[in-house]
C-alpha positions as CSV (number, residue, x, y, z in Angstrom):
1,X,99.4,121.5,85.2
2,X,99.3,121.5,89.1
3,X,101.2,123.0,91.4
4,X,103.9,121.0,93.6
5,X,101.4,120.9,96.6
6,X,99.5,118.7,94.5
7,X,101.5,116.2,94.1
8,X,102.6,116.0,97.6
9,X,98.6,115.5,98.8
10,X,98.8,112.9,96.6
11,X,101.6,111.0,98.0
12,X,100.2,111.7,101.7
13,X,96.6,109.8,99.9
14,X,98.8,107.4,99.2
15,X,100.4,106.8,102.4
16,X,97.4,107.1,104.4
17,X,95.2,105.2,102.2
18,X,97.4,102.1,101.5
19,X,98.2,101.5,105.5
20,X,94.7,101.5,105.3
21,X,94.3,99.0,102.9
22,X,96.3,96.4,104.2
23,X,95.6,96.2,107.8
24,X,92.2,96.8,108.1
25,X,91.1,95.2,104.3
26,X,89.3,97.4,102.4
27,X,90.3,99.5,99.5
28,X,90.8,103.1,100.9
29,X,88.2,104.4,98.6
30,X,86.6,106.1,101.9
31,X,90.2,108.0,102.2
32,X,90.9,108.5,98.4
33,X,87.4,109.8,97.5
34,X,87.3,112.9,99.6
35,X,91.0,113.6,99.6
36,X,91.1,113.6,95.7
37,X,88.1,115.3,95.4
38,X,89.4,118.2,97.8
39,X,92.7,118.5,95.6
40,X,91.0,118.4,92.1
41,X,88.8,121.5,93.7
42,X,91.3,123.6,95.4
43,X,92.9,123.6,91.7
44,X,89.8,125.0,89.7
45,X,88.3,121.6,88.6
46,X,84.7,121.2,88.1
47,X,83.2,119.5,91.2
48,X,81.2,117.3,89.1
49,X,84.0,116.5,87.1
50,X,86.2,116.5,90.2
51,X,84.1,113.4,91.6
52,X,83.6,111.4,88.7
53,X,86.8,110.9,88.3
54,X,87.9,110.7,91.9
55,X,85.5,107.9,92.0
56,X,86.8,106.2,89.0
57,X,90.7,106.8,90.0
58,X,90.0,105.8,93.3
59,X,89.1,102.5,92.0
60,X,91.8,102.2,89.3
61,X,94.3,102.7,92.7
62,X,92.6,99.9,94.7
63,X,93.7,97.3,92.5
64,X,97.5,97.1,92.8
65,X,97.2,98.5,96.9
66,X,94.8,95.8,97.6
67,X,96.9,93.5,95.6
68,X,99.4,94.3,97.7
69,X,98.0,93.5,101.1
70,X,96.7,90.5,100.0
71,X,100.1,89.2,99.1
72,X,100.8,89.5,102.3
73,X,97.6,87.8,103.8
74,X,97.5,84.5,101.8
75,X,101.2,83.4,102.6
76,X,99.9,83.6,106.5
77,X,96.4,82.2,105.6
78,X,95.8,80.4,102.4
79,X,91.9,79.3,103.5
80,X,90.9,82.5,102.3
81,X,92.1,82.4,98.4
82,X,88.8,79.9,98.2
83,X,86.1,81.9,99.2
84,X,88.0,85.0,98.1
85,X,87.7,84.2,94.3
86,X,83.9,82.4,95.1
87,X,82.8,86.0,95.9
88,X,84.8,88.2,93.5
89,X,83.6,86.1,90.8
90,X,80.0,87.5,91.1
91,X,81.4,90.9,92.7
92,X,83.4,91.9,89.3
93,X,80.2,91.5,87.5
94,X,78.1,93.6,90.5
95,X,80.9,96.1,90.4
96,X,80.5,96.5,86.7
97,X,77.1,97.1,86.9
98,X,77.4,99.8,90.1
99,X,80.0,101.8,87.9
100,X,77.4,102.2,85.0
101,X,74.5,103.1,87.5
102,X,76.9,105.7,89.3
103,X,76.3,107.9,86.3
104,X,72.8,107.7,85.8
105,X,71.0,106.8,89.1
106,X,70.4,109.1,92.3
107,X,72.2,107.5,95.2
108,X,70.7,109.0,98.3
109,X,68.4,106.2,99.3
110,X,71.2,103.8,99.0
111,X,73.4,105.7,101.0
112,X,71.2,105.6,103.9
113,X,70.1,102.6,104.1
114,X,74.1,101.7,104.3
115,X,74.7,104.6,106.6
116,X,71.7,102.8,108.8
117,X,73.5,98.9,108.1
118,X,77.1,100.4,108.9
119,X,75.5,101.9,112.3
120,X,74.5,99.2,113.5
121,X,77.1,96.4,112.5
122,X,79.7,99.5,114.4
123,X,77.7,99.0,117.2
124,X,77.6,95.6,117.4
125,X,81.5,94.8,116.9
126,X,82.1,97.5,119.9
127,X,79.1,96.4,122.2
128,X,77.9,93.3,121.0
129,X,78.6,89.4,122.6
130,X,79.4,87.6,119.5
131,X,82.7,86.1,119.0
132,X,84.9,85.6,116.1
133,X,84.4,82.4,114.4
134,X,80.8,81.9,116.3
135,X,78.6,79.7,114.2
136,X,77.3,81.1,110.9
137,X,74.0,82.1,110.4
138,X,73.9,80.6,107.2
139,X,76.0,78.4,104.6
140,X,78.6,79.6,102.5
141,X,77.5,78.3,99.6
142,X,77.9,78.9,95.5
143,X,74.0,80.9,95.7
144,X,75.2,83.1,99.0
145,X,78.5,84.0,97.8
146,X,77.0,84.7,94.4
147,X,74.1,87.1,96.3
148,X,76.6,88.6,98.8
149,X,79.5,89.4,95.8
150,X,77.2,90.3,93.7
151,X,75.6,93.1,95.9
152,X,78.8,94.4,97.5
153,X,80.2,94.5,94.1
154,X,77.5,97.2,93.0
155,X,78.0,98.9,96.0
156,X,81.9,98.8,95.3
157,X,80.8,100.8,91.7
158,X,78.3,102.6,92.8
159,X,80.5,104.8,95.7
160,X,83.7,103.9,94.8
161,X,85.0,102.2,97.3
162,X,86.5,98.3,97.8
163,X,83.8,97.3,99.0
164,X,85.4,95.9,102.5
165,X,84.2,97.4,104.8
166,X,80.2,95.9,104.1
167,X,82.2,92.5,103.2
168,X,83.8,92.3,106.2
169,X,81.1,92.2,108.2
170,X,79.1,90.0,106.1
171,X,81.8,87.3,106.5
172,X,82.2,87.2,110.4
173,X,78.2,87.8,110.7
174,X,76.6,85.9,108.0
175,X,79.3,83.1,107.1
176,X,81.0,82.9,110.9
177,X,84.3,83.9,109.8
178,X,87.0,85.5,112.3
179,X,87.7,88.9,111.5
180,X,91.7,88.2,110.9
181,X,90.7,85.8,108.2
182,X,87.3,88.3,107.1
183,X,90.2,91.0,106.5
184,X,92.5,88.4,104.8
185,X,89.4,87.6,102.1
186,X,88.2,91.1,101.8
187,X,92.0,92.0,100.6
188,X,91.5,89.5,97.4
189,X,88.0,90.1,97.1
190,X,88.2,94.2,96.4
191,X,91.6,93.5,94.5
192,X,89.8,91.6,92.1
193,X,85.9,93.2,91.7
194,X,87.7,96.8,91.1
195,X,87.8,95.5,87.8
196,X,84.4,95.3,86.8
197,X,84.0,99.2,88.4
198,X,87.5,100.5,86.8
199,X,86.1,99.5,83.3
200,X,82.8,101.4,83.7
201,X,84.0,104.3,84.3
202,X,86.6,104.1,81.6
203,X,83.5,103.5,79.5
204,X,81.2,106.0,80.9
205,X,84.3,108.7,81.0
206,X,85.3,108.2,77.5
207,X,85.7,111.6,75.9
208,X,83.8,113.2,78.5
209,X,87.1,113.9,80.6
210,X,89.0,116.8,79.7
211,X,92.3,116.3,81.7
212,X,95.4,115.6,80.5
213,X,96.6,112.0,80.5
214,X,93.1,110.4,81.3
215,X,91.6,107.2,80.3
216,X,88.0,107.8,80.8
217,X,87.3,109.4,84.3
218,X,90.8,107.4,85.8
219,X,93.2,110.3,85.9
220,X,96.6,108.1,85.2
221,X,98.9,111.0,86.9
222,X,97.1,110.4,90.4
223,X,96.8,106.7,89.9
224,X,101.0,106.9,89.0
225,X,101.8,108.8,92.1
226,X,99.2,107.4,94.9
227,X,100.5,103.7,93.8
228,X,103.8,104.2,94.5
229,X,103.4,104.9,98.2
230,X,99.9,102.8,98.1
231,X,101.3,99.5,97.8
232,X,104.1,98.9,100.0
233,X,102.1,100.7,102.7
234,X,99.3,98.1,102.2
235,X,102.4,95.3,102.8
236,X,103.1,97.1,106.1
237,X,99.9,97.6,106.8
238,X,98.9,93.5,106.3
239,X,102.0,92.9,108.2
240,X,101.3,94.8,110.9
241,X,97.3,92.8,111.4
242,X,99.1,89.6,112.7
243,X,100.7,92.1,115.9
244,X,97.1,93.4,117.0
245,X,95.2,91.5,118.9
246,X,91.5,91.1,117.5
247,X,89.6,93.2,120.0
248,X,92.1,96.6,119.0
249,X,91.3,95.3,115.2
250,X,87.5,95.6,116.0
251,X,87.5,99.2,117.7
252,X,89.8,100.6,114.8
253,X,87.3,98.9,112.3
254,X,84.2,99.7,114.0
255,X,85.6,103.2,113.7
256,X,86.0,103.0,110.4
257,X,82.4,101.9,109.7
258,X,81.2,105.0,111.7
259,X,82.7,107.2,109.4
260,X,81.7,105.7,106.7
261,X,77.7,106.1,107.9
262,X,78.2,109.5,108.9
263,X,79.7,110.5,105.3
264,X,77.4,108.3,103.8
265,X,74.7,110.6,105.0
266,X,76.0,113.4,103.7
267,X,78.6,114.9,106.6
268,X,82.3,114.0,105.7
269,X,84.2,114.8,108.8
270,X,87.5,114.7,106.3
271,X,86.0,117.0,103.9
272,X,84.2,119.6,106.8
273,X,88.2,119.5,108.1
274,X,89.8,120.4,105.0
275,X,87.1,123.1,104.3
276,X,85.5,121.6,101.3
């Protein structure tokens, strides 16, 4: 159906994407999103269409990359499986939720107030005096893990994304945790509240998705190819965290959350590149 230059973005969106993944802990979605998006439209696909089910393929992918990385992260760390599955409890239910609202509910106020929160959490992990493991600011608890999963989990649904890069941020700030072990949690976290968001949009994209070998709005050709250089680059990629000291881990994930804000807003320096 496409072309061989198809195929090969995809294995680059799975390169880039899973590396991703594992050494910084989030799912990739901000890479896969766009990058899918740009191939589905450069072949003829309805941009509507096109981003439905980059959303919901982007989601289906996390699972087995994230997977991967945090393999990797809880034979070096197992304190984070605990407060891992605490939050993905709740975020599996928030995700599932976010995935159904994605199809009916505008997102724009949503995705500036997050544009605004990922600003300003940037800011303070490149200029700010806290340091990792500082005292938290308040408990981690069964009712703040459920409030924090929960939300991050609809947020995860909603744009398609893991969900790490607002988790990870939440853990050192709120809960006092040190980024190396933030990253750790966020790995199991995303791997397991991509559920609740892959199953919405299998719902929501029942029948409505006219592409070959689809399940819903998760096209199963991407999600083939993207996985297979996904997840061993999200083992090299957790691998590759316990080399970096913690201050180079900050910058390249205070970069991160800069991009996200600015596409968040509505100017995707990935997609103004590519032309889209």
């Amino acid at each position: 159906m496409f072309s061989i230059g198809f195929y090969i973005g995809l294995a680059l969106i799975g390169i880039f994407a899973g590396f991703a993944s594992g050494l910084l802990g989030v799912g990739g979605g901000f890479l896969m999103v766009p990058l899918q998006f740009f191939l589905f439209t450069s072949v003829g696909v309805d941009p509507s269409l096109a981003m439905m089910v980059s959303l919901g393929t982007s989601l289906a992918i996390i699972i087995p990359t994230a997977s991967s990385g945090a393999y990797q992260h809880q034979k070096r760390n197992r304190d984070i499986l605990q407060p891992a599955f605490r939050l993905a409890i709740f975020g599996i239910v928030g995700g599932l939720c976010g995935g159904l609202l994605a199809s009916i509910v505008p997102t724009r106020i949503l995705q500036v107030i997050f544009a605004c929160l990922l600003f300003i959490v940037a800011l303070d992990m490149l200029f700010g005096s806290r340091s990792d493991g500082e005292s938290a600011l308040i408990d981690f608890n069964i009712l703040n893990a459920a409030i924090v999963g929960f939300s991050i989990g609809i947020v995860s649904g909603l744009l398609g994304v893991g969900g790490g890069v607002f988790l990870i941020p939440a853990l050192c700030i709120l809960f006092g945790f040190s980024l190396i072990q933030a990253i750790g949690t966020s790995s199991v976290f995303i791997a397991l509240t991509a559920i609740g968001g892959l199953i919405s949009y299998i719902y929501t994209g029942w029948g409505l998705n006219p592409m070959p070998y689809s399940l819903g709005y998760i096209s199963l050709v991407n999600f083939v190819i993207i996985v297979l250089f996904s997840v061993p680059m999200a083992s090299i990629g957790a691998k590759l965290v316990y080399k970096l000291p913690e201050k180079r881990l900050k910058q390249i994930f205070a970069i991160i959350l800069i991009y996200m804000a600015i596409k968040m807003i509505g100017f995707d320096p990935i997609s103004i590149l590519l032309g889209l």
